[in-house]
N, C-alpha and C positions, 0 to 999 in steps of 0.2 A: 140888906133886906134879902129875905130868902121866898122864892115858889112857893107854895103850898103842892104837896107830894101829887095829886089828882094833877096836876097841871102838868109836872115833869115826867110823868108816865110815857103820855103819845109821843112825847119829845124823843123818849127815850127807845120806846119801839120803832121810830122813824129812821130814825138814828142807825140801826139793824137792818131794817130793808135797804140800804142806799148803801151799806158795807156788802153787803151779800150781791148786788145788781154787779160793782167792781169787780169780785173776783171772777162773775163768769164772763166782762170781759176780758179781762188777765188772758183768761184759760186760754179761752178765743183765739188770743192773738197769738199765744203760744204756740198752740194748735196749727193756726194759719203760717206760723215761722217756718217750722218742726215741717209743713205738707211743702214750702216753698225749699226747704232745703233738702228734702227727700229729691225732692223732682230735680232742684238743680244738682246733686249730686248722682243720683241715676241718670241723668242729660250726662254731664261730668264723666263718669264712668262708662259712659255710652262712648260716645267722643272720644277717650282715651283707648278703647277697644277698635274702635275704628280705624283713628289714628296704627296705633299698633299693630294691626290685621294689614293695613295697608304698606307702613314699613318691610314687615316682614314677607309680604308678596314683592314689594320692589328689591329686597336683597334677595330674594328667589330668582326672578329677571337678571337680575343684573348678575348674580351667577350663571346662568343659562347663557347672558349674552357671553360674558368671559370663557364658555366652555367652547362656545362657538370658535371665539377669537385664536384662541388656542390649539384647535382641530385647522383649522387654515394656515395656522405660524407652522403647525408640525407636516401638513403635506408640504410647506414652501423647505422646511429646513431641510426635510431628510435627503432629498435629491440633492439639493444644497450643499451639503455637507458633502456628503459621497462623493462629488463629480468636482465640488469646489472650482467650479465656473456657473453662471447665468443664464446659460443656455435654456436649463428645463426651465426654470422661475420664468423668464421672458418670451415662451414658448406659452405657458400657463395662464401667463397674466396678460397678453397681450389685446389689449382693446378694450378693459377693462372700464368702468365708468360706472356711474348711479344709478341709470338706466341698462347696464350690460354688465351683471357683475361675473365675475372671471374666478375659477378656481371653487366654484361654491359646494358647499356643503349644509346636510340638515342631521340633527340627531336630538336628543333629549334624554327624560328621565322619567322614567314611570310613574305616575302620582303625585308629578311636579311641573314638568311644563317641556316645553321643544325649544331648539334653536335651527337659525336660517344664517350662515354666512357667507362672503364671499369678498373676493378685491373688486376695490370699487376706482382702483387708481395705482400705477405704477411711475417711478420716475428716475432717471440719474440726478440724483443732486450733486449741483454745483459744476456739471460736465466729469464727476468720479466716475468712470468707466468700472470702477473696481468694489460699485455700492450702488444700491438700489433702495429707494425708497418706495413703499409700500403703505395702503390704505385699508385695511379692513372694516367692512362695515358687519356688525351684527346685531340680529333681532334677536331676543328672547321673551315669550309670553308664556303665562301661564294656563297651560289646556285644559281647560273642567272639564272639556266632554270625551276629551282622550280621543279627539278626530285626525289629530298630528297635523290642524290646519287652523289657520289665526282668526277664528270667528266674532261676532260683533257681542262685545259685552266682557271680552277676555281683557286681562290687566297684558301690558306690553312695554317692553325698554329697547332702546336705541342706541348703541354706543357706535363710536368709530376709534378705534386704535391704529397708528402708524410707527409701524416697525422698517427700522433700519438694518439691511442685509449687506454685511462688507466682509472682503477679502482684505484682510488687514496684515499687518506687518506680523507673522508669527513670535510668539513667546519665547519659542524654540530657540531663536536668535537670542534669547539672552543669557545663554551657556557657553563657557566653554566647550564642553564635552555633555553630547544632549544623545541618551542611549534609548529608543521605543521601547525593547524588548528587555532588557538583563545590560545594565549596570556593573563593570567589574576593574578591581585592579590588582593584577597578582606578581606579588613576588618583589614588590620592591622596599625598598630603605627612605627614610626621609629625605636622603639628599639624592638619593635615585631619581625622586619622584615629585617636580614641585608642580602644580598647578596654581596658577594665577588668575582665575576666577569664580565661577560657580557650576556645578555638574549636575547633572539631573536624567532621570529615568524615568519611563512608563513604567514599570516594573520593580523590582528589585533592585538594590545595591548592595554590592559587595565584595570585601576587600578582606584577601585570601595571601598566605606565606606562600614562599619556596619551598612547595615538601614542609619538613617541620624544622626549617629555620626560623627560630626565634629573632632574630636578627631582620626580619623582613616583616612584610604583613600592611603596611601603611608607609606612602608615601606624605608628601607635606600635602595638605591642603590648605590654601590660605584664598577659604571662601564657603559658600553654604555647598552641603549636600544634600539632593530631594529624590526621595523615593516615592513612588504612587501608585497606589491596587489598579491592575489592570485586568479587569475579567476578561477580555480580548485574545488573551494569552493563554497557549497550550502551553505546558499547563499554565492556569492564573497566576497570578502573580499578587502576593499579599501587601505589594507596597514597602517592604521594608529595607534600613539599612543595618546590615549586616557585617561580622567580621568572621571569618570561617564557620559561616551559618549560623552564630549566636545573635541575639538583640540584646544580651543584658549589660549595662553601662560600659558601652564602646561606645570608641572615636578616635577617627583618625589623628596624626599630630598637625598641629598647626602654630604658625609663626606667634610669636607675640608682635603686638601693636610696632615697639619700638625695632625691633628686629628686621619686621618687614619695611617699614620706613626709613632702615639703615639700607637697605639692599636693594631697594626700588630706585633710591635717587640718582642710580646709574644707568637703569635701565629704561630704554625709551618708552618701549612696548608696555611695561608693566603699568597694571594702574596704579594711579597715586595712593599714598596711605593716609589715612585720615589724620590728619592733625587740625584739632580744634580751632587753632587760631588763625589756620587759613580756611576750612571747610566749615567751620562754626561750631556751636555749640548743638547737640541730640536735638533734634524739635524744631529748628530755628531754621527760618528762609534760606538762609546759605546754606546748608544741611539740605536740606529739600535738595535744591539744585544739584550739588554735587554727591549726595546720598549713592545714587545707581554707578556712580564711573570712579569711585572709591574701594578702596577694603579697607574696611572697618571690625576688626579683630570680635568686635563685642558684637553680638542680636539680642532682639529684641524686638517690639513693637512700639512705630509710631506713627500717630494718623491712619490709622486701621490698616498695615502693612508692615510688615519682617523688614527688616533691616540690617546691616550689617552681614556676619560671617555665622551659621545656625546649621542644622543637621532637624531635616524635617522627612517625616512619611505616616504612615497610616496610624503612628500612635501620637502624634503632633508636633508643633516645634521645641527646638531643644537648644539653647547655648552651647557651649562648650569649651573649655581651656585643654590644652596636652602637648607638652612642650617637646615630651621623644617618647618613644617606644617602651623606655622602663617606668614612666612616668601614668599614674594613675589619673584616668581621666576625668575631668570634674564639669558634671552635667547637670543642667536645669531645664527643667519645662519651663517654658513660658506660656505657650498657647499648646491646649489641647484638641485641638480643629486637624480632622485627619487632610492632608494632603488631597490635591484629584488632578487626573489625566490631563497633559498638556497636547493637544492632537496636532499632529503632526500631518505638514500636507503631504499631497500624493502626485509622484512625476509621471505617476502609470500614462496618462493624454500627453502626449507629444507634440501632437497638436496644436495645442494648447499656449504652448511656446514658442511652436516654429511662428503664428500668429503674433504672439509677444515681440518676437524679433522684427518679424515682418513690419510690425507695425508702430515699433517705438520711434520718440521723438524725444529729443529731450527739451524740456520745455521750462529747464532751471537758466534764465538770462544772467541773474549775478548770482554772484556768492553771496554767502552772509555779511562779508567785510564791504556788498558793495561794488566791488572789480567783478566785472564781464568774464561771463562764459567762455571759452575759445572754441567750445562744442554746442552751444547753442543752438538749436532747430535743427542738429542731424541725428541721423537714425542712426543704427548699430551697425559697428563692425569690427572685422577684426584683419591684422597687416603682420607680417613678417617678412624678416628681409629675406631676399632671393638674390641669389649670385648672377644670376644670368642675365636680371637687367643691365642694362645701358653700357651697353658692348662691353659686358664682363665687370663693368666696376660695380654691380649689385644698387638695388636699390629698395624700397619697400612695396610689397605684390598684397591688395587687398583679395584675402582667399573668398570675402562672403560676399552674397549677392544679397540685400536688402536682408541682412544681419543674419543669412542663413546658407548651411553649408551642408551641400547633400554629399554623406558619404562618412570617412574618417578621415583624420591627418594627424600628422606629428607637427608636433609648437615646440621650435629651441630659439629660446632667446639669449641674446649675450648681454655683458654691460653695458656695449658700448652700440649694441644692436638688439634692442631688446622687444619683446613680442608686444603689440601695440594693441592696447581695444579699446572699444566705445560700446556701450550699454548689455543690451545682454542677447548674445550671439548664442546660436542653436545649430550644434552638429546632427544630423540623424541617424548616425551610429558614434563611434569612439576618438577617444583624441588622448594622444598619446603627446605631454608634455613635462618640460624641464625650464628653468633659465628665468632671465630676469623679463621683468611686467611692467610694462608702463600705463599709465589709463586707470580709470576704475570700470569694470564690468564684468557680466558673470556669462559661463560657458556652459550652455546646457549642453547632455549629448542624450543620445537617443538608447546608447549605452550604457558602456563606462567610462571612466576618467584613470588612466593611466598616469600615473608620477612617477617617473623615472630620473630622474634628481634633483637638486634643491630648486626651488623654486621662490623668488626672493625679488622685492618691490626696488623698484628703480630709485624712487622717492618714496621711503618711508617716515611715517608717523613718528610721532612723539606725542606720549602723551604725560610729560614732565611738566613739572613750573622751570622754566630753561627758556633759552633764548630772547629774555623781556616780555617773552605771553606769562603772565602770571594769574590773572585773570581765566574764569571758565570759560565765557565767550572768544578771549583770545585762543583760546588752546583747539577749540571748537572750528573757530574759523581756519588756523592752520593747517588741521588733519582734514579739514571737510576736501581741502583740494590735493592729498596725498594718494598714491598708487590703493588702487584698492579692486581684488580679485574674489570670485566666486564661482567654486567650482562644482556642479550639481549634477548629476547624474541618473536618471532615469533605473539605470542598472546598479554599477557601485563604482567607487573612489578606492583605487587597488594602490596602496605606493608599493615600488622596487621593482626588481626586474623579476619577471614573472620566469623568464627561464631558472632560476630557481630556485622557486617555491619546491618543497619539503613538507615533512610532517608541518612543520613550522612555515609561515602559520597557515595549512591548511586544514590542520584538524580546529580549529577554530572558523573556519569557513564550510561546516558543514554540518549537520546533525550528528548528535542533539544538541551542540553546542547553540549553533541559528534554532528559534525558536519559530515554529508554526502562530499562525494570531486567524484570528474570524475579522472581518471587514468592517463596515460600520452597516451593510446589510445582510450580514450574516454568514455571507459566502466563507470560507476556509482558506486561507492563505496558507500554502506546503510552506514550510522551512527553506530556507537558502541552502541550498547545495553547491558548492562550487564546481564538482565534478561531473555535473551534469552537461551535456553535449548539446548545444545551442547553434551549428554550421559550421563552414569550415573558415581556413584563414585564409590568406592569400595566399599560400604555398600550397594550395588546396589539402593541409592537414586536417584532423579535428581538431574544432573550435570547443573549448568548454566556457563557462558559463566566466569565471575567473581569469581568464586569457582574453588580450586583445585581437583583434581582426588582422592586424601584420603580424608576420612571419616572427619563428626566434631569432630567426639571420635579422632581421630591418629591428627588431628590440635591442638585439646585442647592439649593433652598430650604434646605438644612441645613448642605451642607461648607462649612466653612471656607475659607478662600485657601490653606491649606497644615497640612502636621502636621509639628509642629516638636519633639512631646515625647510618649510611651508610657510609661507608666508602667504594667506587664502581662507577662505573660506568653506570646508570640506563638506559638499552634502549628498548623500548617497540613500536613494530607495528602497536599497536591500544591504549590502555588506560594506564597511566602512574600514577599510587593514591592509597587511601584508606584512613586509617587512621594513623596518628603519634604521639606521643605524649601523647595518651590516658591514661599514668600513673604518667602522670605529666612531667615536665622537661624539656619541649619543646621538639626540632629534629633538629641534625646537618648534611646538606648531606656534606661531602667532595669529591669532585666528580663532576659526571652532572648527569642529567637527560634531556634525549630526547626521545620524543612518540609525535604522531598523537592528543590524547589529553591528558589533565591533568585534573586529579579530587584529589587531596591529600587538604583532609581534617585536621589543625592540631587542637588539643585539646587542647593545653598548649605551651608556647611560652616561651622564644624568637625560634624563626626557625632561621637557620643560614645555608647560602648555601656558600661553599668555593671551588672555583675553581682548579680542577687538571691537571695542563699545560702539562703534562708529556705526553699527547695523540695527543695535539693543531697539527695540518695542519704543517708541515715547510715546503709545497712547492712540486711541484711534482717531483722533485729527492731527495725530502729527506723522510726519516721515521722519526716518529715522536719518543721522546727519547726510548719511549714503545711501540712496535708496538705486540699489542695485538689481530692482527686480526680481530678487528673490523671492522663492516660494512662498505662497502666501495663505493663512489659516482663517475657514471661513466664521464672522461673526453675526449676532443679533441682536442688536440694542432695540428695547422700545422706547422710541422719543415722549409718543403725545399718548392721551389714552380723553376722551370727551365726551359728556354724557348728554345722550341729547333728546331725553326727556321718558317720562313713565307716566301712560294716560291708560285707560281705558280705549278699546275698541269703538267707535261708533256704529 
């Protein structure tokens, strides 16, 4: 049955109004979405700006405060550094606190904000007399109204960072042959010339013929050699190593692997040579351990660190093979990171040491093995035998008073009487010595260090797999209680007998050969001269700068014909030479030698330098196996760094 069409009409117009009512409210809600998501997206984008604006004011601060922290670290270093004692730093920071802060400083940035710093706290950790702990507190806010004062409504951050300031075991010590100024070796032949560790310069390196003997020009090195730009240096010094002033693919000659492993296993003093299956394999925990007291023919990097046997300076590190002098040398970059300045301490404060002495203790009760000190809880000194004790039969006369000896003296020791010390004894002028050494400790003088013939350890070292130590530890504990000397001089480390000295080597002792340097504040350090007149001697002659304080009458009666063997540690403030050799038989140092310059003339060859690990750096909480007081280089570590908050002003 169907509607009659009059009846489906209204139906159908109905039908139309009630479709047409939906769409507007469709639109509606659309409309209502579309306004709710405008707004929460402008909120959204609001919020996001905020956020962002805010960010970027708090790494504003928090640069501000770092710049603060940074002007505080640099007024603490630089006196620091220069003087490398604690005096100025604990002079500065004294009484410091949160309520009293010490050392403070304010400065900023135009159109960015101000800082406020200062130490809010000083400390010796752990009772290390030789490090200082330090607190910095700094504010940084950002100044809208450019008043250079922290008003209410400014954004502001808080930080505290604590820096640690140590006199630590120098780098320096872990060369053989450590040159400040100019680096050189002339004139010799591979078998002339072996070194048995690693060498290094502020400066320059450079290794120079006889005249134009081809037959000369490089000795052996079996170990790295480091060169380092030194703007300090009149003139500067570009850092490089050199072979009759050329850089282009030179290098000295150097053992192979197996060679120097055939020729060590005799030798006590030498160090070991790598072999895998006792030192382990590249990379590997055993490898770590014995890495630094080996030679290792091959370098390279591992664990962010050179390794092995390398030739580094201001154009980067370098491998290198070269088995002699007709042999072309075969070189590879490995790391192109220029080299930088190892600083070297300063004996200029006398003081400094005569205090050292005065005040040491030693305070090592066992060894590493365990067995007792026999020097436990005494302070420094120093004994030689004297004939006039005990009605003529001699006996041993301690010359220092609380480890310090006002004046100069001559040290001869024998085998069977041999010059006795304990920690580290301070002459305040010269010391004129020869002979055998019993003890470990080091002789400062207020001078120089005269060596007037061999001079050679009672009980010496080994540092072989020998005697059933096969083990690192065993080798370690052996040598840690072995003779052990260090010779350090204010002035300089002169070997042979100065009555005479000649062209040789004095024209190495004097300009332009010693190089002028600027200081670490800029002052001008002259060049070493040796002929310059510094008082008279005992025989009321002139004194030059090169000559000891006794007579040539009291020098002859003691040197020998020549020094042909050191067995010490040679460190000199200005000139590091003389003569060796000069009665034939070449010179062996076992040891180092580090000074400002080198002039050691030898006579007779082979020279033989072998490295003594027993001092080498292990790091700034370790002592090195012998800690003999030696000169020490000033550092900064930052421990902690803690953020303690970014608010608004109230």
């Amino acid at each position: 049955m169907r509607e009659p069409l009059d009846q489906m009409k209204p139906k159908m117009l109905r039908a139309k109004k009630k479709q047409r009512g939906s769409a507007l409210v469709t639109t509606f809600i659309l409309v209502s979405l579309l306004s709710v998501a405008a707004v929460t997206y402008v909120s959204s984008s609001t919020q996001t700006v905020v956020l962002s604006n805010r960010r970027t004011m708090e790494v504003q601060a928090t640069s501000l405060c770092e710049s603060g922290v940074q002007m505080v670290l640099r007024n603490l270093w630089r006196p620091f550094k220069v003087s490398q004692n604690f005096d100025s730093m604990d002079s500065l920071c004294a009484g410091a606190s949160v309520n009293s802060p010490k050392s403070s400083l304010a400065g900023g940035f135009d159109g960015i904000g101000r800082y406020s710093a200062g130490v809010i706290g000083i400390s010796t950790p752990g009772g290390n007399n030789f490090a200082r702990m330090v607190t910095i507190r700094s504010v940084g806010w950002l100044d809208r109204n450019g008043n250079a004062q922290l008003d209410s409504g400014e954004y502001m951050k808080t930080v505290d960072v604590v820096a640690q300031f140590e006199l630590t075991r120098s780098q320096i010590f872990d060369y053989t042959y450590f040159i400040n100024n100019y680096g050189w070796m002339e004139g010799f032949r591979p078998d002339w010339l072996i070194v048995n560790g690693d060498m290094r310069a502020n400066g320059n390196f450079e290794f120079k013929r006889n005249g134009t003997d081809n037959t000369t020009g490089s000795g052996t090195s079996n170990g790295s050699i480091i060169a380092a730009m030194n703007e300090k240096l009149v003139p500067k010094a570009d850092g490089l190593i050199m072979f009759e002033g050329s850089t282009q693919s030179v290098a000295p000659v150097k053992w192979t692997q197996s060679s120097y492993n055939t020729n060590a296993s005799s030798q006590a003093f030498w160090r070991q040579g790598y072999d895998p299956a006792v030192h382990g394999a590249r990379g590997s925990a055993t490898y770590e351990q014995w890495r630094d007291y080996i030679f290792d023919a091959e370098g390279g990097i591992l664990n962010n660190r050179p390794y092995g046997s390398y030739l580094a300076d201001s154009n980067g590190y370098r491998r290198w093979t070269r088995g002699s002098l007709s042999e072309t040398p075969n070189i590879t970059t490995f790391d192109t990171s220029p080299t930088q300045e190892v600083i070297m301490p300063d004996l200029s404060n006398l003081s400094y040491y005569t205090n050292l002495s005065q005040t040491y203790v030693n305070t090592k009760a066992t060894y590493a093995d365990g067995t007792p000190n026999p020097n436990f809880n005494q302070g420094a000194w120093l004994e030689i035998w004297d004939t006039t004790l005990n009605a003529g039969a001699g006996g041993y006369r301690r010359i220092s008073t609380n480890g310090v000896v006002s004046g100069s003296a001559i040290l001869v020791g024998t085998s069977t009487r041999p010059i006795r010390i304990h920690g580290p004894v301070t002459f305040t002028e010269d010391v004129v010595i020869k002979g055998t050494i019993s003890g470990q400790g080091t002789i400062y003088t207020g001078r120089n260090v005269h060596i007037v013939g061999n001079i050679q350890y009672q009980n010496t070292p080994d540092f072989r797999r020998t005697g059933g130590r096969t083990t690192f530890s065993q080798i370690e504990n052996f040598n840690e209680k072995r003779d052990f000397l260090g010779l350090a001089a204010r002035g300089s480390v002169i070997m042979g007998n100065t009555n005479s000295f000649g062209a040789y080597p004095l024209n190495y002792m004097t300009p332009p050969f010693t190089k002028p340097r600027y200081d670490e504040q800029g002052n001008l350090i002259p060049a070493y001269d040796a002929m310059v007149q510094d008082g008279t001697r005992s025989d009321g002659s002139i004194r030059r700068r090169f000559m000891p304080t006794f007579s040539n009458a009291q020098i002859a009666a003691v040197a020998d014909t020549g020094v042909n063997r050191v067995d010490a540690i040679l460190y000199s403030n200005f000139v590091g030479g003389g003569n060796v050799g000069t009665a034939g038989g070449g010179f062996t140092l076992n040891g180092t030698i580090i000074c400002r310059d080198e002039s050691i003339v030898a006579w007779s060859v082979p020279i033989r330098m072998n490295y003594d690990h027993r001092i080498r750096e292990r790091g700034v909480q370790k002592t090195p196996l012998i800690d003999l007081q030696l000169p020490r280089s000033p550092t900064m570590l930052r421990s902690t760094w803690q953020d303690r908050g970014f608010k608004v002003v109230p």
